[in-house]
PADO-66330 format. One record per residue: residue number from 1; y, x, z of N, C-alpha, C in turn. Coordinates in nm, 3 decimals. Example, Ala and Ser with C-alpha at 12.3 -4.5 7.8 and 13.67 -1.06 7.14 Angstrom:
> 1,-0.569,1.319,0.780,-0.450,1.230,0.780,-0.330,1.320,0.780
> 2,-0.225,1.285,0.708,-0.106,1.367,0.714,0.003,1.290,0.787
***
This chain:
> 1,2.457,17.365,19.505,2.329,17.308,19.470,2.343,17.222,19.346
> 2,2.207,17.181,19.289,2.235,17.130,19.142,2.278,16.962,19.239
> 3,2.392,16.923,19.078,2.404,16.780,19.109,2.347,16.689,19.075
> 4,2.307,16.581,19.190,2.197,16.496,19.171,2.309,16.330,19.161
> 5,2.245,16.264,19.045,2.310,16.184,19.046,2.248,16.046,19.094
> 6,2.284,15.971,19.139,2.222,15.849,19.189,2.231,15.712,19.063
> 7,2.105,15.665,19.122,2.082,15.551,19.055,2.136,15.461,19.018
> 8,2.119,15.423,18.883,2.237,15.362,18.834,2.172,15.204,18.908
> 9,2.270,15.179,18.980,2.252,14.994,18.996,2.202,14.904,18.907
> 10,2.101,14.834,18.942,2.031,14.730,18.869,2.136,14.628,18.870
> 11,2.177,14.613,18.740,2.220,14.419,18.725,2.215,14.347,18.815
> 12,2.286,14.234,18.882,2.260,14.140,18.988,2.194,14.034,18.948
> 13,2.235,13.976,18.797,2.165,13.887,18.740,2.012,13.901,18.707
> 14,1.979,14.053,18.695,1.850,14.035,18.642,1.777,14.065,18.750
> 15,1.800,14.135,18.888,1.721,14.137,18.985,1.700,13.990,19.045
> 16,1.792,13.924,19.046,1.800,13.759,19.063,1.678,13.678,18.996
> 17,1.678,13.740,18.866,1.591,13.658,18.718,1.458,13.751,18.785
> 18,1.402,13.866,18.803,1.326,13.930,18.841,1.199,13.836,18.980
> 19,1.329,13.810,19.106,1.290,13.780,19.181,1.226,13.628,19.188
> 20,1.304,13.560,19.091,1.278,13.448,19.095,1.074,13.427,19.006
> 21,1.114,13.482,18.912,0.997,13.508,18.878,0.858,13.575,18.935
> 22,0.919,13.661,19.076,0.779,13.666,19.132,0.787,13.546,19.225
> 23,0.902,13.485,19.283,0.831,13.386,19.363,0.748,13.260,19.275
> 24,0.775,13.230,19.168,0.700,13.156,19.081,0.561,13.223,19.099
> 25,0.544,13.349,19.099,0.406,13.390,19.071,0.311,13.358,19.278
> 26,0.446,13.414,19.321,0.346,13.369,19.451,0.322,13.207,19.486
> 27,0.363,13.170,19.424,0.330,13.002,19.393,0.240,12.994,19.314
> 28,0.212,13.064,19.219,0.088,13.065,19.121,-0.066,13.074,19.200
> 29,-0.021,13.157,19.235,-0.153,13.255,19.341,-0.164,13.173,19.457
> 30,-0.084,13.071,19.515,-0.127,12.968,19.623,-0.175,12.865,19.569
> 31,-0.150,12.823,19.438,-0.158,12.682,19.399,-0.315,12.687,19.404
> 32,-0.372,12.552,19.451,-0.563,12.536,19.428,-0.585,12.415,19.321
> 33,-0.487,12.312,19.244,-0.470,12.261,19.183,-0.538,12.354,18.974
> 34,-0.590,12.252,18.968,-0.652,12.315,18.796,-0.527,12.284,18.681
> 35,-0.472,12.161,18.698,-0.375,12.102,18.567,-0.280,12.203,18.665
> 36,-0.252,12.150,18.766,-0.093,12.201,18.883,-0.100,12.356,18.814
> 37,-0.197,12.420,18.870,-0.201,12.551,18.837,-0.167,12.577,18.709
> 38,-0.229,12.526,18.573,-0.191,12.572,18.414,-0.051,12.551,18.413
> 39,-0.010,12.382,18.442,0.132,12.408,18.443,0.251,12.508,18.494
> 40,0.216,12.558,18.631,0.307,12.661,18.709,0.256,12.772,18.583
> 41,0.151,12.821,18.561,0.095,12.918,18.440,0.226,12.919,18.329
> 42,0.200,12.808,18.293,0.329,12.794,18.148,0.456,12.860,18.199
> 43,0.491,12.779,18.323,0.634,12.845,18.382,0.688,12.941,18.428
> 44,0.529,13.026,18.477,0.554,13.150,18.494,0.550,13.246,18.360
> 45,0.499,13.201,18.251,0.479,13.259,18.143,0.651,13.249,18.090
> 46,0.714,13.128,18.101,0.837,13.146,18.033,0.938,13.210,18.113
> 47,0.958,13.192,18.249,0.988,13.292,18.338,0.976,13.458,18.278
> 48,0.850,13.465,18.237,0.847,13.592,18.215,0.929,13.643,18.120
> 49,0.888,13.600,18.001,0.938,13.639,17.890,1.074,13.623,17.847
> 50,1.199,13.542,17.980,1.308,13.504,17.965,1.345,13.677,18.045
> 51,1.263,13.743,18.063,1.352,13.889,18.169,1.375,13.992,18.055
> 52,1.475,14.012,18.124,1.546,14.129,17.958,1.538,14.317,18.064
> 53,1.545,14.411,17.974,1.452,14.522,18.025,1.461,14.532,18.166
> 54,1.659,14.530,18.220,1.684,14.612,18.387,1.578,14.469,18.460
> 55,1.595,14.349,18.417,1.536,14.282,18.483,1.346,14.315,18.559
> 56,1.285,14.348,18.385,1.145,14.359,18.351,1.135,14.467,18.483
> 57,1.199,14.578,18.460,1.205,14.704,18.574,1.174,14.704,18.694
> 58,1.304,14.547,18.764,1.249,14.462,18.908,1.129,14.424,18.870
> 59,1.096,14.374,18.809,0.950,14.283,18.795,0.865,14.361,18.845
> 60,0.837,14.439,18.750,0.704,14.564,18.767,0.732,14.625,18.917
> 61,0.842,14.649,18.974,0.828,14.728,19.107,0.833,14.626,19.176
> 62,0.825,14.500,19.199,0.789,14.402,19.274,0.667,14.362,19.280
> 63,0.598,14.381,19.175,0.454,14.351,19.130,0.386,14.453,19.236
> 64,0.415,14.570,19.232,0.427,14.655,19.325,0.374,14.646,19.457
> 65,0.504,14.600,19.473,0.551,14.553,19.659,0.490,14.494,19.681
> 66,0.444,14.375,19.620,0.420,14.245,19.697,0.305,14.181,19.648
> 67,0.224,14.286,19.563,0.088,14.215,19.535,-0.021,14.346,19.551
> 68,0.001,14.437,19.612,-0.117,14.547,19.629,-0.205,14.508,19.731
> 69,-0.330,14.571,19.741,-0.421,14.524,19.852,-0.384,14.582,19.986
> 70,-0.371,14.522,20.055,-0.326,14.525,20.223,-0.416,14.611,20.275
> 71,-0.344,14.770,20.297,-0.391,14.919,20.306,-0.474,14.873,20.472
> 72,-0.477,14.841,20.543,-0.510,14.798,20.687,-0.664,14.729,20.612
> 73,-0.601,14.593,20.589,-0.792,14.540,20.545,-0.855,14.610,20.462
> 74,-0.761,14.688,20.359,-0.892,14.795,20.297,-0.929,14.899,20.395
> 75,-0.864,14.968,20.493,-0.937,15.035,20.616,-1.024,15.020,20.702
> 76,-0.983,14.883,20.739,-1.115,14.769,20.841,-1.222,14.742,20.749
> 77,-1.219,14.770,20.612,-1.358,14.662,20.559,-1.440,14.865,20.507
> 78,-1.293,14.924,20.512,-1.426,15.053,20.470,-1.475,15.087,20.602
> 79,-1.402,15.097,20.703,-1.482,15.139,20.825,-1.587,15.028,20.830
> 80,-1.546,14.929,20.846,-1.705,14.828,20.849,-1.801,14.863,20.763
> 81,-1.791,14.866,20.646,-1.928,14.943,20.585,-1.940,15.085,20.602
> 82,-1.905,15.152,20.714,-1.886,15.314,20.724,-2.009,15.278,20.829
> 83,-1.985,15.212,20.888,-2.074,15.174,21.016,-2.186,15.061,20.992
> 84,-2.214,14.965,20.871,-2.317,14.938,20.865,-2.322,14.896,20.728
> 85,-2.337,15.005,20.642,-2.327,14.977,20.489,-2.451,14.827,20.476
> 86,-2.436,14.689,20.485,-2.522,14.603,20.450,-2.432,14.574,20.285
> 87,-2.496,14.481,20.237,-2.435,14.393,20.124,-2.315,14.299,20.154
> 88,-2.376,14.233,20.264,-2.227,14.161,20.329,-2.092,14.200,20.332
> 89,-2.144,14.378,20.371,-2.000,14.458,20.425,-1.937,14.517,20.294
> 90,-2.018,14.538,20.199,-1.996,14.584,20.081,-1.927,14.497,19.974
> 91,-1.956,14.341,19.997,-1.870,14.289,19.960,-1.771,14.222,19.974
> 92,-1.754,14.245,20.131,-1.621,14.222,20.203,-1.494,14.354,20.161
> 93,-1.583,14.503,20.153,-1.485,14.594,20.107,-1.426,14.580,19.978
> 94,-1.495,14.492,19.836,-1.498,14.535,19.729,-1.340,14.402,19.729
> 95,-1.376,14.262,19.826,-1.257,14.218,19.792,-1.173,14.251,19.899
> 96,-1.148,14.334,19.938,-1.052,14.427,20.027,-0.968,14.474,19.879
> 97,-1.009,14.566,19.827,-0.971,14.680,19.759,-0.891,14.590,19.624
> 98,-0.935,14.484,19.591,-0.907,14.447,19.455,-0.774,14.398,19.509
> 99,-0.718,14.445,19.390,-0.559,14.406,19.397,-0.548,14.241,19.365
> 100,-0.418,14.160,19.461,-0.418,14.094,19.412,-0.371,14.002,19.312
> 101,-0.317,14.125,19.187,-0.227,14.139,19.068,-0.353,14.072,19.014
> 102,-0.471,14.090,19.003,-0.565,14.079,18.944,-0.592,13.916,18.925
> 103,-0.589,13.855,19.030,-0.617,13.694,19.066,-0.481,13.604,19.008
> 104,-0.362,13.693,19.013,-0.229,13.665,18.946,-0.246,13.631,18.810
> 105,-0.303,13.761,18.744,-0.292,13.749,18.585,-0.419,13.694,18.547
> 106,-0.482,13.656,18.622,-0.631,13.579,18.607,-0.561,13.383,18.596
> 107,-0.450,13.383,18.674,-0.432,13.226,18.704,-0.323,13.253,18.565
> 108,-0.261,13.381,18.554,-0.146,13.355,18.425,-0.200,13.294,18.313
> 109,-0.315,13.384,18.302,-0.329,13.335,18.176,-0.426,13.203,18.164
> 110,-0.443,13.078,18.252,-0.401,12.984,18.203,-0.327,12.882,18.135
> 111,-0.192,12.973,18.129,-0.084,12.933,18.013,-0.124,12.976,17.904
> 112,-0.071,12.857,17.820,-0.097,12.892,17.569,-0.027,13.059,17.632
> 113,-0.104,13.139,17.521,-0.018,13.232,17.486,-0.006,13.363,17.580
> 114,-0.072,13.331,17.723,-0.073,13.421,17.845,-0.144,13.523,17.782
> 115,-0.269,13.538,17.718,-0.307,13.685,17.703,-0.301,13.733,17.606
> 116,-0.172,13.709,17.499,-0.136,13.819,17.425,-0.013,13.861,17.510
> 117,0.055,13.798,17.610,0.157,13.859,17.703,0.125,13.952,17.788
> 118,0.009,13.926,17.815,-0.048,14.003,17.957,-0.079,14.148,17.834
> 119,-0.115,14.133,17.727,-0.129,14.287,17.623,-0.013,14.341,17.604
> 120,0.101,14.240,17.582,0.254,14.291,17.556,0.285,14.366,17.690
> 121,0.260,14.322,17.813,0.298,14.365,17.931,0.217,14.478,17.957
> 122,0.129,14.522,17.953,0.080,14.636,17.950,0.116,14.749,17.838
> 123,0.181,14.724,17.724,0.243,14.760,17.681,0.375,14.834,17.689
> 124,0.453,14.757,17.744,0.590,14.788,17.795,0.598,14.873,17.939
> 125,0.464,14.807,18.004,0.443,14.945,18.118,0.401,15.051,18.109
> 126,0.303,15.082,18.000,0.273,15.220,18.007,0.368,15.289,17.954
> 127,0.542,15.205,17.851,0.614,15.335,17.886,0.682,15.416,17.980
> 128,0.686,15.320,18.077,0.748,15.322,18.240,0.670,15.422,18.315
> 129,0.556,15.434,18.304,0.408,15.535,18.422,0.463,15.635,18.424
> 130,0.540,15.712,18.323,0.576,15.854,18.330,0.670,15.876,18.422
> 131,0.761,15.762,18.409,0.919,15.782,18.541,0.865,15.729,18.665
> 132,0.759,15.634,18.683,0.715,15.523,18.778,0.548,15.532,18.843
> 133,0.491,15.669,18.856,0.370,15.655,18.855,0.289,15.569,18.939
> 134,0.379,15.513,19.035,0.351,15.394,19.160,0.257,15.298,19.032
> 135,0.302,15.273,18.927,0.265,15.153,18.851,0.173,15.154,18.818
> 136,0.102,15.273,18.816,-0.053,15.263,18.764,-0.135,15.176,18.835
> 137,-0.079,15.147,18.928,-0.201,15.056,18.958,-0.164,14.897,18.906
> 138,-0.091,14.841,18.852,-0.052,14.774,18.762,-0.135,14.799,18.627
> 139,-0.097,14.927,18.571,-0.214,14.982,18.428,-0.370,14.940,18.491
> 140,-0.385,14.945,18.595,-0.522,14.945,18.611,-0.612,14.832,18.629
> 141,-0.502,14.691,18.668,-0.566,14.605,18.693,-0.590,14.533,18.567
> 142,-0.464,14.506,18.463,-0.498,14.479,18.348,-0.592,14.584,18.252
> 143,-0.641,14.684,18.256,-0.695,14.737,18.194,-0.876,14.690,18.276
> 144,-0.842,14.687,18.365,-0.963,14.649,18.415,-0.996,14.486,18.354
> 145,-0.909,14.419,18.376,-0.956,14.245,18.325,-0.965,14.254,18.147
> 146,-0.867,14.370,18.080,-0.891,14.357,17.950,-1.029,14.413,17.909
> 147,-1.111,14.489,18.029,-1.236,14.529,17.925,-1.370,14.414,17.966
> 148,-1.343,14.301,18.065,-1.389,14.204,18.054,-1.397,14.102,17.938
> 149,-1.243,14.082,17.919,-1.208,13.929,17.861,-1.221,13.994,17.703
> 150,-1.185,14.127,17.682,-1.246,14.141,17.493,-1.373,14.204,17.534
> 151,-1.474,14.178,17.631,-1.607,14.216,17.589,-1.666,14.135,17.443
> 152,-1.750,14.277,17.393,-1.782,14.205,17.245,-1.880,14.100,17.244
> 153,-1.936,14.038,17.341,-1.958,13.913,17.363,-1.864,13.738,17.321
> 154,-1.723,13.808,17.361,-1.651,13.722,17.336,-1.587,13.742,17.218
> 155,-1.587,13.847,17.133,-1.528,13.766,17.007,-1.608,13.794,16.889
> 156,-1.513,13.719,16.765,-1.586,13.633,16.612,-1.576,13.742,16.536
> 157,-1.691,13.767,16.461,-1.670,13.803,16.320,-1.643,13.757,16.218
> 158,-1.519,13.797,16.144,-1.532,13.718,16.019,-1.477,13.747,15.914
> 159,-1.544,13.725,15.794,-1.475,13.791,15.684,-1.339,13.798,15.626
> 160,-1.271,13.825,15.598,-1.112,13.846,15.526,-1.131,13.844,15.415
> 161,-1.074,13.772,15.324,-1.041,13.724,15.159,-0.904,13.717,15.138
> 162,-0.884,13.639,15.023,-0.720,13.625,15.037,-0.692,13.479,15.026
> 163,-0.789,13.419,15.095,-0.739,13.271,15.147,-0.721,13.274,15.288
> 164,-0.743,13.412,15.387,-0.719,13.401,15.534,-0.518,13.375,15.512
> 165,-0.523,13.336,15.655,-0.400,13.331,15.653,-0.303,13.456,15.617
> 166,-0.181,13.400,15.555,-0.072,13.517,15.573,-0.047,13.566,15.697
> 167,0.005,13.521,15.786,-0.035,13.620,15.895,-0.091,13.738,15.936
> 168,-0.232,13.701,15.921,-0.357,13.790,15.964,-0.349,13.866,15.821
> 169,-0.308,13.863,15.683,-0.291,13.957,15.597,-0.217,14.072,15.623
> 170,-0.089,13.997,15.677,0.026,14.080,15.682,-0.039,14.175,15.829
> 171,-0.051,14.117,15.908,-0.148,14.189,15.987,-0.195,14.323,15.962
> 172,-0.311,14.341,15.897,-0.400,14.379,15.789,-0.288,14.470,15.754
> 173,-0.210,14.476,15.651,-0.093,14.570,15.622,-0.022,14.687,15.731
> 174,0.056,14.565,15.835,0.058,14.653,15.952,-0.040,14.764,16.024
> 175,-0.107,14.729,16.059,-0.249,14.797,16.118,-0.298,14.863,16.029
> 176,-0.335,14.871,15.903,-0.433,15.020,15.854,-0.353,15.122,15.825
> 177,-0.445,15.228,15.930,-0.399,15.375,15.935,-0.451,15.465,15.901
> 178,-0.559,15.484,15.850,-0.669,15.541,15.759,-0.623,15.549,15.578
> 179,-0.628,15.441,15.538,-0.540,15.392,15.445,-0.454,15.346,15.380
> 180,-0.321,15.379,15.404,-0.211,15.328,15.413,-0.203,15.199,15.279
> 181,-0.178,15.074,15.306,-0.194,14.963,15.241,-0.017,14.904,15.166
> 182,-0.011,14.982,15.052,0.134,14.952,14.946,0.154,14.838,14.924
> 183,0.144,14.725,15.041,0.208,14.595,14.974,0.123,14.503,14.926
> 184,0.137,14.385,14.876,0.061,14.307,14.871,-0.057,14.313,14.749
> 185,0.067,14.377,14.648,-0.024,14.442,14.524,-0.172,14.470,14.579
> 186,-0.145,14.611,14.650,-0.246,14.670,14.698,-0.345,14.586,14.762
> 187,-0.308,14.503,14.872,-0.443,14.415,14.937,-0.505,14.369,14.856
> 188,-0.426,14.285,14.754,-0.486,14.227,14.668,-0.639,14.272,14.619
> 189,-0.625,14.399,14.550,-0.699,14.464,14.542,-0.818,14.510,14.622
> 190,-0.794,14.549,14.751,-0.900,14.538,14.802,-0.951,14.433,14.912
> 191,-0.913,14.314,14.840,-0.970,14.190,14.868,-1.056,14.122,14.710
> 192,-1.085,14.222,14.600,-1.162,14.148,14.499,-1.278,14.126,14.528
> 193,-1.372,14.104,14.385,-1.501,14.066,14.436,-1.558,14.202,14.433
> 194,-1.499,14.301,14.432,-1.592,14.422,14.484,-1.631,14.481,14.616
> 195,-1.456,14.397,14.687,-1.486,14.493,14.762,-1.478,14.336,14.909
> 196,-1.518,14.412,15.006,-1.546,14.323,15.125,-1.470,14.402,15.287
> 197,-1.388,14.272,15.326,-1.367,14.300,15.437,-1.410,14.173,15.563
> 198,-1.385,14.312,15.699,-1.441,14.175,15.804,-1.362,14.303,15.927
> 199,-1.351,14.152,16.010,-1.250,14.184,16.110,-1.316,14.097,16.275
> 200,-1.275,14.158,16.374,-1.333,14.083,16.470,-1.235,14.014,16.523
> 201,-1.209,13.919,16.608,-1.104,13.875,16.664,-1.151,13.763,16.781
> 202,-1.030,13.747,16.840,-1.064,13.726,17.017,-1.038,13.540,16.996
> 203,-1.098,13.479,17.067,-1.060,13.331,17.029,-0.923,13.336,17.106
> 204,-0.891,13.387,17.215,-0.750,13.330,17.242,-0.659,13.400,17.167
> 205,-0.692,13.522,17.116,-0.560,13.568,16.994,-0.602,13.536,16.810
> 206,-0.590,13.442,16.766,-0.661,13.372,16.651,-0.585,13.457,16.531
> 207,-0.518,13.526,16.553,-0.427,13.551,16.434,-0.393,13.708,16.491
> 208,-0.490,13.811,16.514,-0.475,13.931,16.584,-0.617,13.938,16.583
> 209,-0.625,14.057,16.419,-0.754,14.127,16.389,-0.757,14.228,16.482
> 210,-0.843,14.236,16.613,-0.889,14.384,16.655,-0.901,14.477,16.611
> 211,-1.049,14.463,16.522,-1.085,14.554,16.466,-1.145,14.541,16.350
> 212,-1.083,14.618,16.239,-1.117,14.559,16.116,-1.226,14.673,16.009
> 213,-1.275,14.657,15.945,-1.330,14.781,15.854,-1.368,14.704,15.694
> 214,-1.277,14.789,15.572,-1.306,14.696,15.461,-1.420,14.856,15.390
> 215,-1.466,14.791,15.323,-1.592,14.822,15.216,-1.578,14.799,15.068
> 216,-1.612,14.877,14.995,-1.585,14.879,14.849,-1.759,14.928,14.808
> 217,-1.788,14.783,14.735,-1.899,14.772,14.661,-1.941,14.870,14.564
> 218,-1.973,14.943,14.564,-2.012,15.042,14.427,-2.170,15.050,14.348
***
């Protein structure tokens, strides 16, 4: 028969660094404290970002384990509205079903800096879904809170010149793919007085153009 090889052993240190970091998070998710809570936020935020990949690996399949919605109360709350669909029961099922990854990365990102992590982290998981498809439901909860929190309600328009920051220029460079942008020479240029750009951006990521579109005056 073909040979099957077994899994290579996770690190001890980083399943260690892994674990420790979700119990920080199930401390997150108990805390009822507002300052208590931002602070554990920060710590779980640096927690996070201290896990190096075999670690990140535990993370995500712990996220897993130990924060999905409890398959039993989502059964009891659908049979309860199976048997008397009211509003009551309907919204006893709806917080049945919601994961509670969701209320996690809802308290994370009370830490500076939590929701460009929580974008990085969705990031780094969707390269994992292909070996790990358990994780989608991880993809799903942040994809679900990200089409809340950048509703275009919440963010600024605003124009780009070449007094915005370097940053958000260099930005600008990175990101256009339509027009590939040669350097600074080049922006330069289409930052004169002919031509006009504008970019939207999220107040908690101040320096991370979404979505940008420049215009040339003719």
């Amino acid at each position: 028969g073909p040979l099957v090889r077994p899994a290579a052993p996770r690190p001890l240190a980083g399943v260690r660094d892994a674990r420790h970091a979700i119990s920080m998070c199930h401390a997150l998710l108990s805390e009822r404290g507002e300052v208590s809570g931002a602070r554990l936020a920060t710590d779980v935020l640096a927690a996070y970002r201290s896990l190096d990949v075999p670690a990140l690996d535990v993370f995500f399949d712990l996220l897993v384990d130990e924060f999905s919605p409890d398959p039993d109360a989502v059964g009891r709350a659908a049979d309860g509205y199976r048997d008397d669909p009211s509003q009551a029961n309907l919204i006893h099922l709806q917080q049945a079903v919601e994961s509670p990854r969701q209320e996690l990365f809802r308290r994370f990102n009370m830490a500076p800096g939590a929701t460009g992590a929580l974008v990085e982290m969705r990031q780094q998981l969707s390269r994992t879904l292909g070996e790990h498809p358990q994780r989608t439901g991880i993809d799903a909860d942040l994809l679900h809170l990200f089409r809340s929190w950048f509703n275009r309600g919440f963010l600024v328009l605003q124009r780009i010149d070449w007094r915005t920051s370097a940053l958000v220029l260099e930005r600008l460079i990175q990101y256009e793919a339509v027009h590939q942008i040669q350097g600074w020479r080049d922006l330069h240029r289409r930052l004169e007085a002919d031509r006009r750009c504008y970019a939207f951006f999220h107040p908690a990521l101040p320096d991370e153009p979404l979505i940008f579109i420049e215009v040339a005056l003719t």
